[in-house]
C-alpha positions in Angstrom: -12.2 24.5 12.9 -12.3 28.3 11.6 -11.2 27.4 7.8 -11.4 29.6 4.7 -13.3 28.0 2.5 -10.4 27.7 0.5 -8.2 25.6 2.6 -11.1 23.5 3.6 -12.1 22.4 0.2 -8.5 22.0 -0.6 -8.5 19.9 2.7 -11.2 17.6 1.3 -9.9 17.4 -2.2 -6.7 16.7 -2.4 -5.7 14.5 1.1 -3.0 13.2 2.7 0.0 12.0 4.5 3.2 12.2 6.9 3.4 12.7 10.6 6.6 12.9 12.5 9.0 15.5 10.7 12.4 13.6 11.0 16.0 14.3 9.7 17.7 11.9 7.0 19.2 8.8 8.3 21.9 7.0 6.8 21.2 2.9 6.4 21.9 1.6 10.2 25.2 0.5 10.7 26.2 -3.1 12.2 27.7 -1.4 15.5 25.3 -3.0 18.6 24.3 0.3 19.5 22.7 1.0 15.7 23.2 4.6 16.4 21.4 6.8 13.4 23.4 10.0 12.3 21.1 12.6 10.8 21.4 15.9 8.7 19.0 18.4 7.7 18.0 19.5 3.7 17.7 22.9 2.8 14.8 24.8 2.7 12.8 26.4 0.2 14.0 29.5 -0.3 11.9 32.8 -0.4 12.8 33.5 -4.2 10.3 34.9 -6.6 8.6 31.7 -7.5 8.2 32.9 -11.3 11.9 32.9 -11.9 12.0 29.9 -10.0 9.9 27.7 -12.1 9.8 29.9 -15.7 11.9 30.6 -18.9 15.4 28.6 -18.6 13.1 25.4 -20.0 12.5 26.1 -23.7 8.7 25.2 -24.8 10.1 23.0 -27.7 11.0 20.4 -25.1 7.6 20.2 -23.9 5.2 20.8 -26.9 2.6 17.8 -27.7 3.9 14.7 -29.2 7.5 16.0 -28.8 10.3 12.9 -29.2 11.3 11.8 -25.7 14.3 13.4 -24.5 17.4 11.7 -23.5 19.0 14.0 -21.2 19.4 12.6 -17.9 17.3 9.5 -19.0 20.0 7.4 -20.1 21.3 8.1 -16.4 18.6 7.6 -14.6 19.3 3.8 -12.5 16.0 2.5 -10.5 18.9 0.3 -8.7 20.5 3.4 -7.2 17.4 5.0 -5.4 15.6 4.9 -2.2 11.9 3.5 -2.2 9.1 4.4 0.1 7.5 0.9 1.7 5.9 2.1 4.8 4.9 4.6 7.3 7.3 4.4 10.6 4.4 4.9 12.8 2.4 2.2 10.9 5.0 -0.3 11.2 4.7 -2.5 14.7 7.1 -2.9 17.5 8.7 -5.9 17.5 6.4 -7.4 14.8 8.0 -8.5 11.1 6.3 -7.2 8.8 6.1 -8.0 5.2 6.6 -5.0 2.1 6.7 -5.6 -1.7 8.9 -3.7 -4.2 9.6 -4.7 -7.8 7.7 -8.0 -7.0 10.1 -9.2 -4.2 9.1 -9.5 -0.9 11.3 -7.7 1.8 10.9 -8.0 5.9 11.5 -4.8 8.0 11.2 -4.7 11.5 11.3 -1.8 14.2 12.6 -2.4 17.7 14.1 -0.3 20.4 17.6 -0.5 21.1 19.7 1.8 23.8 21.5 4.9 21.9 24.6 5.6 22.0 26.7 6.9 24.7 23.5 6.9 26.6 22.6 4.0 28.5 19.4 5.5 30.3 17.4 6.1 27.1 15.9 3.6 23.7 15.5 5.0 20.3 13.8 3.5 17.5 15.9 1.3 14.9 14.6 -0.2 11.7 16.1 -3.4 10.1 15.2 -4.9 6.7 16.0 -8.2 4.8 15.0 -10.0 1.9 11.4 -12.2 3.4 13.4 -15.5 2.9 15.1 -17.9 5.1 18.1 -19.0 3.6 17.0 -22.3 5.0 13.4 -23.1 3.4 12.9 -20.6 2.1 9.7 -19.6 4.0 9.1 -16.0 4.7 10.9 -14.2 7.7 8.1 -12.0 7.7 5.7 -14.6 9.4 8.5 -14.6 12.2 9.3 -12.8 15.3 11.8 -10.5 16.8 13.3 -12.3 19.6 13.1 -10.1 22.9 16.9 -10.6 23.9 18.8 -8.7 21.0 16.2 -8.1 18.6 17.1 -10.6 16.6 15.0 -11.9 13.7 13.4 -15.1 14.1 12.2 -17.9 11.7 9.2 -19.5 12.8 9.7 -22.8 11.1 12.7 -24.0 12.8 14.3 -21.1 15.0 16.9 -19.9 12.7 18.0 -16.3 13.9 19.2 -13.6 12.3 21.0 -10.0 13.2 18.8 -7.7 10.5 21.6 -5.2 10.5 23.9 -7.4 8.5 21.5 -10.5 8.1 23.9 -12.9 9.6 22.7 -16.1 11.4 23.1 -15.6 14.8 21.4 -19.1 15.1 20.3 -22.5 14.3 19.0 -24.7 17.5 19.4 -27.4 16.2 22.9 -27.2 15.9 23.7 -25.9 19.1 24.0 -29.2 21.5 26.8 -30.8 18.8 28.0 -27.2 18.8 28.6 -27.4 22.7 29.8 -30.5 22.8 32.4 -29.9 20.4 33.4 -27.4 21.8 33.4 -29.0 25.6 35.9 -31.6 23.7 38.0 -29.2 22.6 38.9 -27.5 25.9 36.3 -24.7 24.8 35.9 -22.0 22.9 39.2 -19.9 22.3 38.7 -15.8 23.4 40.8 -15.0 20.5 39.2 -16.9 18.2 39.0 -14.9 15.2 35.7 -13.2 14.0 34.5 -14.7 10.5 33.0 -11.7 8.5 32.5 -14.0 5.2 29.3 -14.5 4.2 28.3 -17.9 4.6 25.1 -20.0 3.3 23.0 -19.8 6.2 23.6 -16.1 6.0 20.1 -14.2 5.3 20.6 -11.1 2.9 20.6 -7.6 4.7 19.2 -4.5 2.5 19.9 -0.8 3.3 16.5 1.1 5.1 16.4 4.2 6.6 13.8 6.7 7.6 13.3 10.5 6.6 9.9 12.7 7.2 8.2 10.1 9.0 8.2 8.0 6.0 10.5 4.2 5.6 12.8 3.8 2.5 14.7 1.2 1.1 17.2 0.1 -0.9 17.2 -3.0 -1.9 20.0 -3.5 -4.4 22.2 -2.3 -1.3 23.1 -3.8 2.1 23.6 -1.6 4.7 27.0 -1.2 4.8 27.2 -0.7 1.0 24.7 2.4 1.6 26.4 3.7 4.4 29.8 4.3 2.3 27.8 5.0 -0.8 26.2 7.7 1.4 29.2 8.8 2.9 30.9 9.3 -0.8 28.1 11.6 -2.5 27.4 8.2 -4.4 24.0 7.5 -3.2 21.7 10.6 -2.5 19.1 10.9 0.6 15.8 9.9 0.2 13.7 13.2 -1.5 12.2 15.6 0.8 9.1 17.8 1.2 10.6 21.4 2.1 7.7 21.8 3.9 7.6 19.1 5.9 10.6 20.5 7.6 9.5 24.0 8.5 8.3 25.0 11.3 4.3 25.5 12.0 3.5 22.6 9.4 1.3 20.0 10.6 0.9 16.7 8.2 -1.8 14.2 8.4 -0.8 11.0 6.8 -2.8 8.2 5.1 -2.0 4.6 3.2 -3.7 2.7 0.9 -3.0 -0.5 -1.8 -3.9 -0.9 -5.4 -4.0 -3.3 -7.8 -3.4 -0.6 -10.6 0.4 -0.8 -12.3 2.4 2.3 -10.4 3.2 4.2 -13.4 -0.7 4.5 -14.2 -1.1 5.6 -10.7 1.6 8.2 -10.5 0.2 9.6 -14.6 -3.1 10.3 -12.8 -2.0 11.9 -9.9 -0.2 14.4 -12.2 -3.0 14.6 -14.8 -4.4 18.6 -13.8 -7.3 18.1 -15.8 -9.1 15.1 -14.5 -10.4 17.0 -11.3 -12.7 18.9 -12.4 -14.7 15.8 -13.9 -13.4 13.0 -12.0 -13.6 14.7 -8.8 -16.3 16.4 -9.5 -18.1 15.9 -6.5 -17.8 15.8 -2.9 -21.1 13.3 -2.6 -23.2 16.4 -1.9 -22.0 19.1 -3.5 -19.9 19.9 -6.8 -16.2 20.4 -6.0 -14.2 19.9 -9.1 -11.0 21.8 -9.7 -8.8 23.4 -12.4 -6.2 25.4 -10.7 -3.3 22.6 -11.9 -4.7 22.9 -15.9 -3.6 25.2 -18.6 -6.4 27.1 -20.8 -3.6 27.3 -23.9 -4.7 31.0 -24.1 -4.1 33.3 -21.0 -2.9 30.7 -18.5 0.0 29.2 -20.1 1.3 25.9 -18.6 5.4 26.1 -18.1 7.5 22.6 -17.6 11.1 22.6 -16.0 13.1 19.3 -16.6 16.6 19.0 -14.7 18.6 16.6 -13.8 19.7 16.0 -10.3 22.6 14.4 -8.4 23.8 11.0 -8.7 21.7 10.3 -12.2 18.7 11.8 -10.5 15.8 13.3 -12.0 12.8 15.9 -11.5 10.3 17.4 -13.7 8.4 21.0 -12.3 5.2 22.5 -13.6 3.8 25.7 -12.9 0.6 27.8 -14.1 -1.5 30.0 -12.6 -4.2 28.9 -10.4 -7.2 30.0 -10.8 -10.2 28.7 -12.3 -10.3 28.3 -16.2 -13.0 25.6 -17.0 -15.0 27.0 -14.1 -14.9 30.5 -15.0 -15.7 29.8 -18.8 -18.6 27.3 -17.6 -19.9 30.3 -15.9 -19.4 33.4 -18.0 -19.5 31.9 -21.4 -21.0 27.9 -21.5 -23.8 28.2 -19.1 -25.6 31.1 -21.0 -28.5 30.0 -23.5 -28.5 31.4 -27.1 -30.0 34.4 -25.6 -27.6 35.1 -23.4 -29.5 34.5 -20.1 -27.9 31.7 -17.7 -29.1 28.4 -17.4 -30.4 26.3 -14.6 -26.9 25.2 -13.7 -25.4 28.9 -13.5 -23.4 28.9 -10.6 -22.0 32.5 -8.7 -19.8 34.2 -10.6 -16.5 33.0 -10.1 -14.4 35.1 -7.7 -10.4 35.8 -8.7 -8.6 35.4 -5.5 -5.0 37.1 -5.5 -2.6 34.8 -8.5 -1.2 31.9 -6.5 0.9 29.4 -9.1 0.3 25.8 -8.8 3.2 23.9 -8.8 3.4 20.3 -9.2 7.0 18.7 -8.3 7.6 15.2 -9.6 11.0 13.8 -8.2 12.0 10.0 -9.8 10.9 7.9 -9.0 8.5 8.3 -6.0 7.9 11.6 -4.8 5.3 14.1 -6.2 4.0 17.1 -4.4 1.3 19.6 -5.4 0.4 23.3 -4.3 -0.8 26.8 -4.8 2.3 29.3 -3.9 2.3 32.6 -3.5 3.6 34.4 -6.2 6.4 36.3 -4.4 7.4 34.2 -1.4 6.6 30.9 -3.2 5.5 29.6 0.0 2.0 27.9 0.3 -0.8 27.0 3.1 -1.8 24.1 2.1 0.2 21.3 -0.2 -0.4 17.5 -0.8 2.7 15.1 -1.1 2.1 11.6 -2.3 4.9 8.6 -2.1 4.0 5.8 -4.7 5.6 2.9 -4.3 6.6 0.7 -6.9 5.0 -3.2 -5.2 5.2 -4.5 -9.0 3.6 -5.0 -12.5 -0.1 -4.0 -11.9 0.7 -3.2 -8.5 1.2 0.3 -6.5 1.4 1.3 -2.9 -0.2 5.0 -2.5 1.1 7.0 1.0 -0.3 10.5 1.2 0.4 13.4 3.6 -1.7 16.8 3.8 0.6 19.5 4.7 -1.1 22.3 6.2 -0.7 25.3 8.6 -4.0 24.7 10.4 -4.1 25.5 13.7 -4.8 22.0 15.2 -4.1 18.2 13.7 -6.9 16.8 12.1 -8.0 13.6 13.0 -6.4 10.4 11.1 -9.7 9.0 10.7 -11.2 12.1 9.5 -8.8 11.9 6.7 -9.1 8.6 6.0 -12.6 8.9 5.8 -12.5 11.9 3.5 -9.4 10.5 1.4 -10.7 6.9 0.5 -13.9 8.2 -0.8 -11.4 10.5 -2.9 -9.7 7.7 -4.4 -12.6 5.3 -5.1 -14.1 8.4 -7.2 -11.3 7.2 -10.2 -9.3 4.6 -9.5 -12.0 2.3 -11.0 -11.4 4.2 -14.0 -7.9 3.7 -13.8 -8.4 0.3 -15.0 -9.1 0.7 -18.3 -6.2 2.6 -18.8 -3.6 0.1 -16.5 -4.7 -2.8 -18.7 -4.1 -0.9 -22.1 -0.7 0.6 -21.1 0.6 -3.0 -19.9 -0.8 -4.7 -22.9 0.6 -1.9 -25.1 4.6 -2.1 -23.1 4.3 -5.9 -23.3 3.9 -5.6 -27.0 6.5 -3.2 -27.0 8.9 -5.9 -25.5 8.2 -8.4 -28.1 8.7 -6.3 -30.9 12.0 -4.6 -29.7 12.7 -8.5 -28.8 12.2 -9.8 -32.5 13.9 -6.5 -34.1 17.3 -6.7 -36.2 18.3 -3.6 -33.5 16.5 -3.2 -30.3 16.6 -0.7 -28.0 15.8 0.3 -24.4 12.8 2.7 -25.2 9.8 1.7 -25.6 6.8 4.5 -27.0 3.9 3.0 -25.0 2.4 6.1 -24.3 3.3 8.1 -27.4 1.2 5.6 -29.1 -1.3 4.7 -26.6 -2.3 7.6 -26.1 -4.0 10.7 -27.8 -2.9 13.8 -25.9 -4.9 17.0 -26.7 -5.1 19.2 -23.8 -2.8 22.1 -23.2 -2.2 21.0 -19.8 -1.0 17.8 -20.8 2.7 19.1 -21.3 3.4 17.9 -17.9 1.9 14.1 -18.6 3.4 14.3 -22.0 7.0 14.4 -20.0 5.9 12.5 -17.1 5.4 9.6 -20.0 8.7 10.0 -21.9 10.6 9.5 -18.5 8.6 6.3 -18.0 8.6 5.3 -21.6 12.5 5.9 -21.4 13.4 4.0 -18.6 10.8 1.3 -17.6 12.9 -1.7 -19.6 15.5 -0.8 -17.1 12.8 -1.7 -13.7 14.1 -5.0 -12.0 12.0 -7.7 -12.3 9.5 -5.7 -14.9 10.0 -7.4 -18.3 10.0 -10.8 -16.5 6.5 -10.1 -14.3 5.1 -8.1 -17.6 5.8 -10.7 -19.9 4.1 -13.4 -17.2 1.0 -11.2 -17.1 0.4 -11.0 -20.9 0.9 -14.4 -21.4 -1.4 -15.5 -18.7 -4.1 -13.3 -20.3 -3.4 -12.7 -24.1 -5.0 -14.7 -26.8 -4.9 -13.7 -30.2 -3.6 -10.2 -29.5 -6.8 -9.8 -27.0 -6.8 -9.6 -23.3 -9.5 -11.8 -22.0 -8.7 -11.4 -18.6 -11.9 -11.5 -16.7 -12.7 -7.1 -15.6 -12.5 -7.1 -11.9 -15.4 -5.5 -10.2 -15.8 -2.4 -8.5 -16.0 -4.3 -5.2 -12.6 -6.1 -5.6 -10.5 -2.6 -6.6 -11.8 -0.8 -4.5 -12.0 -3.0 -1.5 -10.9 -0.5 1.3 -10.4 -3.3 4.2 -7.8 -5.3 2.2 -5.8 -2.1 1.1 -6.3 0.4 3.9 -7.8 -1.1 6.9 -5.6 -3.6 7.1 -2.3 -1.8 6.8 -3.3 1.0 8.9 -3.2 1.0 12.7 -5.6 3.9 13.4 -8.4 2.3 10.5 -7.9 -0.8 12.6 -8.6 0.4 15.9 -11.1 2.9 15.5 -12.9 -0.2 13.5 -12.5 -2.0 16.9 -14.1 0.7 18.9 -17.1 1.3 16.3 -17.6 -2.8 17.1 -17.6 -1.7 20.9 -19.9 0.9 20.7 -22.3 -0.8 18.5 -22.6 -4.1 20.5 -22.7 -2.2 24.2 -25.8 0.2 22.5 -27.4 -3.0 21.4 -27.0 -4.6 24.9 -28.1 -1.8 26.9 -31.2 -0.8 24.2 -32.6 -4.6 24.6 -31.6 -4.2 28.3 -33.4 -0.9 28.4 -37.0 -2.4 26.5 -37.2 -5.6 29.0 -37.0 -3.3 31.9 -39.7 -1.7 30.5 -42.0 -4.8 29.7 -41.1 -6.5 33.8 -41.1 -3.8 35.9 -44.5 -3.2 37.4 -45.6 0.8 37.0 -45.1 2.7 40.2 -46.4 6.4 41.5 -43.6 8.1 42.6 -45.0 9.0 46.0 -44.9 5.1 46.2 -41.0 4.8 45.4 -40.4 7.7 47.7 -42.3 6.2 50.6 -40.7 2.7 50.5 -37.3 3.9 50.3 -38.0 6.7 53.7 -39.2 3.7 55.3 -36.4 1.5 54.5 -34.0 4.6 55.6 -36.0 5.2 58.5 -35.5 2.0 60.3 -31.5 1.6 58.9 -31.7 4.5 61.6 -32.9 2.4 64.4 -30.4 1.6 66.7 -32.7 -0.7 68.4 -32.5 -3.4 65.2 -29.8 -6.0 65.7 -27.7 -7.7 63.0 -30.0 -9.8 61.1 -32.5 -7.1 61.2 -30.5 -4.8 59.4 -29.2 -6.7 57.0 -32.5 -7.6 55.6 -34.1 -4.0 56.1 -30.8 -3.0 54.0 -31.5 -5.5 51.2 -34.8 -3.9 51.3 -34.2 -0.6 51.2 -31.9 -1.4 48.0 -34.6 -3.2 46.1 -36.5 -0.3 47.1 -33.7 2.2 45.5 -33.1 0.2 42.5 -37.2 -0.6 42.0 -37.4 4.0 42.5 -34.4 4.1 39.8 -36.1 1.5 37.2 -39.5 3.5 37.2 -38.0 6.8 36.3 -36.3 4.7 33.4 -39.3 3.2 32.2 -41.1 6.4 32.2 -41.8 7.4 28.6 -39.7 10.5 28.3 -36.3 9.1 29.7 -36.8 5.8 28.5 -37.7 6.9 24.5 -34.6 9.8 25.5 -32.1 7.1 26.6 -33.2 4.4 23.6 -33.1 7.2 20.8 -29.6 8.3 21.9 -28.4 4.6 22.1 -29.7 4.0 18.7 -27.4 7.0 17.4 -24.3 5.7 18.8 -25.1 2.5 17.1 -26.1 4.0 14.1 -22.9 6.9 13.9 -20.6 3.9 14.8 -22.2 1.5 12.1 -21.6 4.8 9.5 -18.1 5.4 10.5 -17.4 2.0 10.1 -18.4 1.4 7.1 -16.0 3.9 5.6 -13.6 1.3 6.2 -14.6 -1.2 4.2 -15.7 -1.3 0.1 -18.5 1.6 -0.3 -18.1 2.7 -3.6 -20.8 0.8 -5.3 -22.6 1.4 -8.9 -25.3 3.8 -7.5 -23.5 6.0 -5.7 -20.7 5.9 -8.7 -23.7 6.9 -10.9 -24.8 9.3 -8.4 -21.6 10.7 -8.2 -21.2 11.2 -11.8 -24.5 13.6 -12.5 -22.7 16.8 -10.9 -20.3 16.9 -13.8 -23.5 18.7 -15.5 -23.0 21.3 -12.4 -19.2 21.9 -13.2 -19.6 21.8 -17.3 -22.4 22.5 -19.3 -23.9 20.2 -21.4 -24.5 20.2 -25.1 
């Protein structure tokens, strides 16, 4: 690819998600043709991206250690919002599949169903219900979707359900008495009325829909309830990526799950100042980056706050992206008391044309990050990431690099470059996860025991210790949260289960997990990816066929007797020569041909065996194995203690030390 060096190292630092661009879809309806309606959001305007992002937000409403601020708070209802579970392209045809939000388990299922007023041609429809039969209770999600109707089935005892309104279509073992009764009766009556009341057998229906490639639901709502919600202005759209919409974008899209809480997940993805330590590296080659930070001097950090539509709410940051740490590790730090530079002087840093980064945090999944241009406030390159909210200590991570390159990356390539991303700090994260839970489950039991609770709780204010001018945008970022996570279904009850389990004394002594079992890349990407799974498969291929034909290759060599090749070529005109002879009859032929094959085959194993194609043919079969063996093994836990000590020793490239 012919990359600045820009967008490349961008490319490799920031990765990834989101594939099919796709309009907004209202929750499918319970009509048998499902049809989807869509509509299109509006674009980001060409406005001067200064005025866009600057002054209306005063500075005293984002200054260090500033009270958390009620406006649009108090509104803000996690029961009223569309959640991110799943890519639509990672989800299977005709396969249940099982997704986790607020700690309750949900079954959505894609299947293909004919559209509307036209017969001749499928489209893709997406059904989701809470992963329990009404009957057992065992998850629907360990079912299947039946081939007539696309019904879902239980795979205990056949109970069937319509997704689209969760009705039971079904129970077989009903259906003979059913028959009978109804053969008694004279039969069924065509105008027997159609009972729409919920009944007990009835599973329970929740609103999904699909919007930039990406699955939502909506779980406190069936489908119907969504649709009129939708319909009234009461329920917005899913939150898009401008971007994403526009023409010439390309996304590459990734997934991957953690067991760090989703609040800690979504702080560091909008912490600017942790990539130039905790990124630091590329493996190779130091990488970190400070265009997102504030220097409190020259590049001043601004913070819009608004509140949007429906209770809604969206937090902007903007500052000017170039290097600040860099550039005064370089000019100023790295310079001995002499003033000559160090070992670890790097080129002088080179000022491209001002670009603001923007990052764009919309509640409560969406955040997007970029360097715009200063006038069109348009950008080459962005990152979008969807966290999703699986439950306490738990976080679903979907990523999509937005880019104007001129071809689609690879999905592996971006996996591949994206996981060894993540594993650079998400071990660190869980430090911080374990101190922020213990810290809000303390919170509860305070608030619980007080003569006047409330419904904020300061787990950040007074967990942590902010500092940094940059941290404006964390400091807000962790006044929404503090404000409204006693208001998360299920939270207090899976929180309080959590600290109880692993409190003693006002200590945690839950055992630390190890590096291998956070960052284990099978169980959270592999797994839930498609691609990750069959290019795994083919690596497999590839490695057992080299290993076939490279012990294959060294028997040859060891049986088959050395030969001149005047020899080869004699035997073989000889056999020719009399396949020639008319005068041969049946028999005759048929052994001179076996012959002449041996002969062939004897002429084709001596050039093998012969030192330079057989050590040519051997060397290149051992680097498929090998390059299949490395790709591989990007798919499953890498990350160890070395390489994370490794890893670590270019944050004396990026920052001087003492």
């Amino acid at each position: 690819f012919f990359l600045s060096s820009t967008m490349m190292k961008e490319l490799l630092l920031l990765l990834l998600a989101a594939s099919s661009c796709r309009g907004f879809q209202p929750p499918a309806s319970t009509t048998n043709n499902h049809h989807r309606h869509h509509s299109t959001s509006s674009l980001l305007g060409n406005n001067h991206l200064r005025s866009a992002f600057s002054s209306s937000h005063s500075s005293k409403t984002t200054h260090l250690n500033a009270e958390a601020s009620t406006t649009g708070l108090d509104a803000f209802d996690y029961k009223t919002q569309w959640y991110p579970v799943i890519w639509a392209q990672d989800l299977p045809l005709n396969q249940p599949t099982r997704v986790t939000l607020f700690d309750v388990n949900y079954v959505v299922a894609k299947t293909m169903q004919k559209k509307q007023n036209d017969e001749q041609n499928d489209e893709e429809v997406y059904v989701a219900m809470l992963d329990e039969c009404p009957h057992k209770k065992v998850a629907l999600s360990e079912g299947r979707v039946t081939e007539c109707g696309g019904f879902i089935q239980c795979s205990y005892h056949g109970w069937t359900f319509d997704g689209t309104d969760g009705k039971c279509v079904e129970i077989p073992q009903t259906v003979i008495a059913t028959a009978a009764k109804q053969q008694g009766e004279g039969g069924a009556t065509a105008t027997q009325a159609v009972d729409t009341k919920r009944k007990r057998e009835d599973g329970t229906a929740i609103a999904i829909t699909e919007a930039q490639g990406m699955l939502w639901i909506s779980p406190f709502l069936s489908p119907l309830e969504a649709l009129a919600a939708t319909s009234e202005g009461r329920l917005s759209p899913p939150p898009r990526v401008p971007e994403i919409d526009m023409p010439g974008y390309k996304t590459a899209i990734a997934i991957r799950d953690f067991p760090i809480d989703w609040t800690v997940l979504m702080e560091n993805i909008m912490d600017p100042d942790h990539g130039y330590f905790a990124h630091s590296s590329s493996g190779s080659v130091p990488i970190g980056f400070d265009w997102y930070s504030s220097d409190g001097v020259e590049n001043m950090m601004e913070v819009k706050e608004e509140s949007t539509e429906n209770g809604g709410w969206k937090i902007v940051s903007s500052v000017n992206a170039v290097a600040k740490l860099a550039k005064y590790n370089n000019e100023v730090r790295s310079l001995d008391a002499k003033g000559n530079a160090t070992k670890n002087k790097k080129k002088k840093t080179v000022e491209q044309p001002t670009k603001l980064a923007t990052s764009t945090f919309v509640a409560p999944s969406l955040i997007y990050l970029g360097r715009r241009d200063n006038s069109t406030a348009t950008s080459n390159f962005l990152t979008a990431f969807w966290v999703c909210p699986v439950g306490t200590g738990r976080s679903r991570f979907m990523s999509a690099a937005v880019s104007k390159l001129p071809v689609k990356v690879p999905r592996w390539i971006v996996h591949m470059q994206l996981n060894n991303f993540l594993d650079q700090d998400t071990f660190l994260l869980l430090g911080q996860h374990r101190a922020v839970l213990k810290r809000e489950a303390e919170g509860h039991l305070e608030n619980d025991s007080s003569a006047a609770p409330t419904t904020t709780n300061n787990v950040r204010k007074s967990t942590y210790v902010y500092r940094s001018p940059s941290e404006k945008l964390p400091v807000k970022l962790g006044q929404f949260f503090d404000s409204t996570l006693s208001r998360v279904p299920n939270r207090k009850e899976s929180l309080m289960a959590w600290y109880n389990r692993n409190n003693n004394e006002n200590k945690l002594f839950e055992p630390w997990p190890s590096r291998e079992t956070v960052l284990d890349r099978y169980e959270q990407h592999t797994k839930n990816c498609p691609d990750s799974q069959a290019l795994v498969s083919r690596c497999d291929r590839v490695m057992k066929r080299s290993k076939v034909l490279g012990w294959a290759l060294i028997l040859l060599k060891l049986v088959v007797k050395p030969q001149s090749s005047i020899e080869a070529a004699t035997a073989t005109a000889t056999g020719l020569f009399e396949l020639g002879s008319f005068a041969l009859g049946f028999r005759s032929v048929v052994s001179t041909l076996s012959s002449t094959l041996c002969a062939l085959a004897t002429s084709f194993a001596n050039r093998l065996v012969q030192s330079k194609p057989f050590f040519g043919i051997l060397a290149a079969l051992f680097v498929s194995h090998y390059t299949a063996a490395r790709i591989k093994r990007e798919f499953f836990f890498k990350f160890t203690d070395n390489i994370h000590h490794e890893d670590i020793k270019f944050i004396a490239n990026n920052w001087q030390d003492l």
